[in-house]
VEXKOL-675913 format. One record per residue (C-alpha): residue number from 1; chain; x, y, z. Coordinates in pm, 1 decimal, m for minus. Layout:
<pts>
   num   cadena          X          Y          Z
   NUM        A          X          Y          Z
...
</pts>
This chain:
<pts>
   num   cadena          X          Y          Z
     1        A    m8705.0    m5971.7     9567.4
     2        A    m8356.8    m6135.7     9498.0
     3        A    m8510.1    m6258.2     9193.4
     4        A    m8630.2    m5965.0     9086.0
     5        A    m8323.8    m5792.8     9114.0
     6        A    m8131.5    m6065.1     8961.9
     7        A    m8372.3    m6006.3     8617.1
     8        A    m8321.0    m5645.9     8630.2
     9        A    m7940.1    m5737.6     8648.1
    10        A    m7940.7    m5985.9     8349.4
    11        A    m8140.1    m5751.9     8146.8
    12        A    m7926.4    m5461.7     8170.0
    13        A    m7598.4    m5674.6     8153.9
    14        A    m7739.4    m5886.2     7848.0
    15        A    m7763.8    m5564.3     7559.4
    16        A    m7462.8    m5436.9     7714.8
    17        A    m7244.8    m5719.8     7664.8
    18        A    m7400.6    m5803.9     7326.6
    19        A    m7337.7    m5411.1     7212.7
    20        A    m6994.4    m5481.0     7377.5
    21        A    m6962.3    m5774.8     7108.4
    22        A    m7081.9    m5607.0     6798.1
    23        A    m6881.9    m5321.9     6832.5
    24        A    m6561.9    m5547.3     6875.4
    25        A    m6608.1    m5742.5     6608.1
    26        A    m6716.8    m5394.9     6375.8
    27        A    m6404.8    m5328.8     6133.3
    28        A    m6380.4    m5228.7     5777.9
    29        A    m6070.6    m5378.2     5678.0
    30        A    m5683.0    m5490.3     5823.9
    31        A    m5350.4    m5363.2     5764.2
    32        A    m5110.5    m5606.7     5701.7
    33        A    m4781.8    m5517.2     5800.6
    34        A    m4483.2    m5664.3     5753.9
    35        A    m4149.5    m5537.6     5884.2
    36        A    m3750.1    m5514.3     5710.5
    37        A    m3541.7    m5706.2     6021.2
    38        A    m3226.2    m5512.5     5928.7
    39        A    m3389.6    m5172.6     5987.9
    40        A    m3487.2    m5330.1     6317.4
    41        A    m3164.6    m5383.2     6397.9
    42        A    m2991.8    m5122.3     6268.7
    43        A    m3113.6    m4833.8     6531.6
    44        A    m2943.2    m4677.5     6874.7
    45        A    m3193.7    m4897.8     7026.2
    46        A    m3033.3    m5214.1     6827.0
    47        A    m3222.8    m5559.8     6845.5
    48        A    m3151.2    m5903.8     6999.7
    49        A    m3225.2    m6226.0     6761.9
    50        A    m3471.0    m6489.2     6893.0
    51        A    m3377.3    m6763.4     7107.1
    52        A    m3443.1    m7000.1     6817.8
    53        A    m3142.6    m6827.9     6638.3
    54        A    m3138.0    m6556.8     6347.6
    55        A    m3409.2    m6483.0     6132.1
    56        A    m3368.1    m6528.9     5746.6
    57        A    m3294.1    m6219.9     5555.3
    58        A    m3652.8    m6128.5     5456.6
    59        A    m3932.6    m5931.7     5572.7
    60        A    m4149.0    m6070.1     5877.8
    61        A    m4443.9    m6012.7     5968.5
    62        A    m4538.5    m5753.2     6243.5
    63        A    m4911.3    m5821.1     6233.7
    64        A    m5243.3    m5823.5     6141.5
    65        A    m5442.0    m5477.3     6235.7
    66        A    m5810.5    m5466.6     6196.4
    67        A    m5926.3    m5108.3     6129.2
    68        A    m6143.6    m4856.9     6018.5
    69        A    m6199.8    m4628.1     5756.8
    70        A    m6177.6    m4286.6     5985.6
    71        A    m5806.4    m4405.2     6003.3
    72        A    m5879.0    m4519.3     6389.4
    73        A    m5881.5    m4893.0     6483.7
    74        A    m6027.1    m5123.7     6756.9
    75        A    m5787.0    m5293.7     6988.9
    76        A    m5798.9    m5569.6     7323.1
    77        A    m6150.5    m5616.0     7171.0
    78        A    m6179.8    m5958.8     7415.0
    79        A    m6053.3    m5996.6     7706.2
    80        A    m6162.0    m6379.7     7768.0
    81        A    m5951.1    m6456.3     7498.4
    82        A    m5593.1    m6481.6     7590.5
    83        A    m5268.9    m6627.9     7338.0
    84        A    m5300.1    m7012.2     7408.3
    85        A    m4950.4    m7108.2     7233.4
    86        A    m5165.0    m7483.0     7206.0
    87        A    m5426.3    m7321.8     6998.2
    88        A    m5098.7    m7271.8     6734.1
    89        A    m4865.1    m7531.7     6771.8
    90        A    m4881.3    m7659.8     6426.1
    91        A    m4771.8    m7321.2     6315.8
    92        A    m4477.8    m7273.0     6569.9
    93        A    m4212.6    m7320.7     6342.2
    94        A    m4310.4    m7177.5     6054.7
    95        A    m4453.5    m6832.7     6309.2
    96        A    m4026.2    m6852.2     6421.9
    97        A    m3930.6    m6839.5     6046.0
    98        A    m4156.8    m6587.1     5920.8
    99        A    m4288.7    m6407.2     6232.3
   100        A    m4003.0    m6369.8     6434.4
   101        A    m3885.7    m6171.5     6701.9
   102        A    m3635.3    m5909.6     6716.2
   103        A    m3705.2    m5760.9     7072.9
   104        A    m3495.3    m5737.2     7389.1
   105        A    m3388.5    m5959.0     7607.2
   106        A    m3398.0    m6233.2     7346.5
   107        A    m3748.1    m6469.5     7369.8
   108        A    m3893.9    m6700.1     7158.4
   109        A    m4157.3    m6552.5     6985.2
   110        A    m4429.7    m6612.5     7251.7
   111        A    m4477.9    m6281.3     7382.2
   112        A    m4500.0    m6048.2     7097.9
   113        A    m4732.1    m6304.2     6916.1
   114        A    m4964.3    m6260.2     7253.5
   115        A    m4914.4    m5906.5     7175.7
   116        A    m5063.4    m5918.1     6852.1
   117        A    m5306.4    m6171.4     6935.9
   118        A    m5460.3    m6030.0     7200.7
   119        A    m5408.6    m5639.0     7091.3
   120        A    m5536.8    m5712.3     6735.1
   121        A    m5645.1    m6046.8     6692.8
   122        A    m5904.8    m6048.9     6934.0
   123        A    m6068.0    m5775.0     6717.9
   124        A    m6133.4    m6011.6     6411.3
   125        A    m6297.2    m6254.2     6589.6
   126        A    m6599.4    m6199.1     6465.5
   127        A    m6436.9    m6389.5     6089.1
   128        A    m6108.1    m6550.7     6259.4
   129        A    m6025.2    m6695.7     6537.6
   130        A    m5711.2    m6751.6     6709.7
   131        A    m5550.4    m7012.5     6451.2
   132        A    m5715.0    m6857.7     6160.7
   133        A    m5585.2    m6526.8     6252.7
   134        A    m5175.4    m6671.9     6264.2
   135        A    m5233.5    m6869.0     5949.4
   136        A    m5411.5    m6599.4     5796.0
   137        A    m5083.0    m6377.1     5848.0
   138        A    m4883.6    m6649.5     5730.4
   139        A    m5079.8    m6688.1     5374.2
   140        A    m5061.5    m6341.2     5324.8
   141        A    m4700.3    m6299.1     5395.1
   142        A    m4628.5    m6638.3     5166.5
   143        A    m4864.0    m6497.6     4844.4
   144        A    m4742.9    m6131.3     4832.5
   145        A    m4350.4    m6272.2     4866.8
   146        A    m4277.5    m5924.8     4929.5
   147        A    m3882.8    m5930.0     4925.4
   148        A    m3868.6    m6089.4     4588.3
   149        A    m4103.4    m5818.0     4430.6
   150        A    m3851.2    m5578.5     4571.0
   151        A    m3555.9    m5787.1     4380.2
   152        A    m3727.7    m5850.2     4051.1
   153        A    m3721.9    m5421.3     4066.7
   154        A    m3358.5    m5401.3     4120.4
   155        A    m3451.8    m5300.5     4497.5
   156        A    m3221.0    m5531.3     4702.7
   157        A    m3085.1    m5508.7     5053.1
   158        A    m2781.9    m5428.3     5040.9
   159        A    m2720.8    m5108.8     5226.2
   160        A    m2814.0    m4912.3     4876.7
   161        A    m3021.5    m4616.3     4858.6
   162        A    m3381.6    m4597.9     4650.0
   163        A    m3603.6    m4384.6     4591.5
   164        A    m3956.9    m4412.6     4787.0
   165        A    m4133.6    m4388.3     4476.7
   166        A    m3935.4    m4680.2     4328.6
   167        A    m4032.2    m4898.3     4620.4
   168        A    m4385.9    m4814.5     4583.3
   169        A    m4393.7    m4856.6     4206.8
   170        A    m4250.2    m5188.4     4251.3
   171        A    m4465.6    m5324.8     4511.7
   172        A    m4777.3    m5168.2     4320.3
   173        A    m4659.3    m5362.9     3979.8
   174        A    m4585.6    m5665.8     4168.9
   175        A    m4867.3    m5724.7     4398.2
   176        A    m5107.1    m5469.7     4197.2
   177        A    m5196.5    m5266.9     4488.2
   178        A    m5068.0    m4941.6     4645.3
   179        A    m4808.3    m4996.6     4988.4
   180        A    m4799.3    m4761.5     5216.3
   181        A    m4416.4    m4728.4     5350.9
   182        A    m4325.0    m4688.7     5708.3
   183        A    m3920.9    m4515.3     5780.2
   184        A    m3723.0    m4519.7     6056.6
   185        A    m3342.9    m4404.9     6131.6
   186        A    m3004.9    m4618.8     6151.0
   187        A    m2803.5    m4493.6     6428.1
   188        A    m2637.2    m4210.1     6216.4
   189        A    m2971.1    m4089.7     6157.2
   190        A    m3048.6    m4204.8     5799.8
   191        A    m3408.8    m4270.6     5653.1
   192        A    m3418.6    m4634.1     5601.4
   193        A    m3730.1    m4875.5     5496.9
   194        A    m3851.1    m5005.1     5784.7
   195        A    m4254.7    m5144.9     5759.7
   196        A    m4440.8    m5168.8     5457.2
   197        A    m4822.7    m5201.4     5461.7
   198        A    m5065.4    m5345.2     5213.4
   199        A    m5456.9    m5377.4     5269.5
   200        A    m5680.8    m5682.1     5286.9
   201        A    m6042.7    m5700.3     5316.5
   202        A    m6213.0    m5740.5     5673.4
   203        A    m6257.1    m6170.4     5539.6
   204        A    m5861.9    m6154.0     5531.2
   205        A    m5867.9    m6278.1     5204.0
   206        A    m5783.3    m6031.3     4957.2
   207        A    m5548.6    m5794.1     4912.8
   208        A    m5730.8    m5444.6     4833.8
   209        A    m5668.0    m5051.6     4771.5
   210        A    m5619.4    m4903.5     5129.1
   211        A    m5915.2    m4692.1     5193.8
   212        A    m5693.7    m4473.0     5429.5
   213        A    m5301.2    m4476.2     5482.8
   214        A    m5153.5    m4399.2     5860.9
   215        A    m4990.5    m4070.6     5921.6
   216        A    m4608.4    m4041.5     5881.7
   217        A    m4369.3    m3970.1     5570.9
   218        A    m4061.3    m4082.2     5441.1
   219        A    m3767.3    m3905.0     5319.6
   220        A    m3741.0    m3905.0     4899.7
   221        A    m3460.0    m4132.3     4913.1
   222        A    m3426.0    m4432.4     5179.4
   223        A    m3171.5    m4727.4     5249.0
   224        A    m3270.2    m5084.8     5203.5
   225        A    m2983.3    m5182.7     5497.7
   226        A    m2846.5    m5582.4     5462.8
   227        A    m2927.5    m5815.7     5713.5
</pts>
C-alpha cells in the first residue's frame, strides 16, 4: 500500500513540478534597465553610497527583467536557487563599479544583487544562469555606453533641463533602438531622468524594439541632475 501511494504521489508531483518549470522559464524578452545615480540621490528619501565608496558618475545598472509581451512579467521563478556571492566573485568588482548600490543603511552591493537575482534572475534560467545572468548585465551596460550617447547629443549631467524627446532621439540614434524613460522628483518636486530602459531578446543578446513599454509618463521637459 505505501508503495502504491508513494507512485500516486510521484506521479502527481512529477507534471506539476515540470509545468512549474516551463512556465518559469516561459518569457518573451527582458528589460534592461539601467538607472541615473544622481536622480537617486537627489529625492526627500536621499541615498547612502556603498560601503566600497562612491559610485562613478554614470548610469548603473538596476537589472535585468525577464518579461512578457501582455506587459506582465514572471518573478521568484526558483526558489532552490538563492544569490551565492561565490557563484560571482570574478565579477565583484566590476558589479561595485557598474552595479552599485545606492540604498540605505549603506551595504556593499550584496543584497540588492540577491534582489535581482533571485526576483528576476531566477526567471531566465532556462538560457542563463546565475553568472551568465551578472555578466550578461554587465555586457549590455558596457556595449550600449549609455552616458556617452547622452553626451555626444549635448545631453550632459549637469543639473540642465532637456527635453524627453531629445533624450529619446538621442538614445534611438545612438544605440538604434527606441528607450523607454522612467521620471522621478528631486526634493522640490522637479521631473528629473531617473531609469531608462532598452529591450533585449529573451537569449540576452541583442538589443531589440520593445514589444511593450511599462506604464508611467514623463513631464515634456526633465533635469539631467550632476552627480
Amino acid at each position: 500500500m505505501k508503495l502504491v501511494t508513494s507512485i500516486l504521489i510521484n506521479l502527481f508531483l512529477v507534471p506539476q513540478l515540470f509545468l512549474g518549470l516551463v512556465l518559469s522559464q516561459d518569457f518573451d524578452f527582458f528589460y534592461f534597465v539601467q538607472q541615473w545615480p544622481g536622480s537617486y540621490c537627489d529625492t526627500k528619501k536621499s541615498c547612502c553610497y556603498p560601503t566600497t565608496g562612491k559610485p562613478p558618475a554614470d548610469f548603473g545598472i538596476h537589472g535585468l527583467w525577464p518579461n512578457y509581451e501582455s506587459g506582465s512579467y514572471p518573478s521568484n521563478c526558483d526558489p532552490n536557487s538563492p544569490f551565492d556571492p561565490s557563484e560571482i566573485s570574478d565579477l565583484t568588482s566590476s558589479m561595485q563599479k557598474n552595479w552599485p548600490t545606492l540604498a540605505c543603511p549603506s551595504n556593499d552591493g550584496t543584497n540588492f544583487w540577491s534582489h535581482e537575482w533571485e526576483k528576476h534572475g531566477t526567471c531566465s534560467e532556462s538560457v542563463l544562469n546565475q553568472h551568465n545572468y551578472f555578466e550578461t548585465a554587465l555586457g549590455l551596460k558596457k556595449s550600449i555606453g549609455l552616458l556617452n550617447v547622452l553626451k555626444n547629443a549635448g545631453i550632459n549631467p549637469s543639473g540642465s533641463s532637456y527635453s524627453l524627446e531629445s533624450i529619446k532621439d538621442a538614445v534611438k540614434e545612438g544605440t538604434g533602438y527606441t528607450p523607454w524613460i522612467e521620471c522621478n522628483t528631486d526634493s522640490s518636486g522637479n521631473s528629473q531622468l531617473y531609469q531608462i530602459y532598452m529591450c533585449v531578446d529573451n537569449s540576452g543578446s541583442n538589443l531589440i524594439e520593445c514589444p511593450v513599454f511599462p506604464k508611467g509618463k514623463c513631464g515634456s521637459e526633465i533635469e539631467f541632475p550632476s552627480f
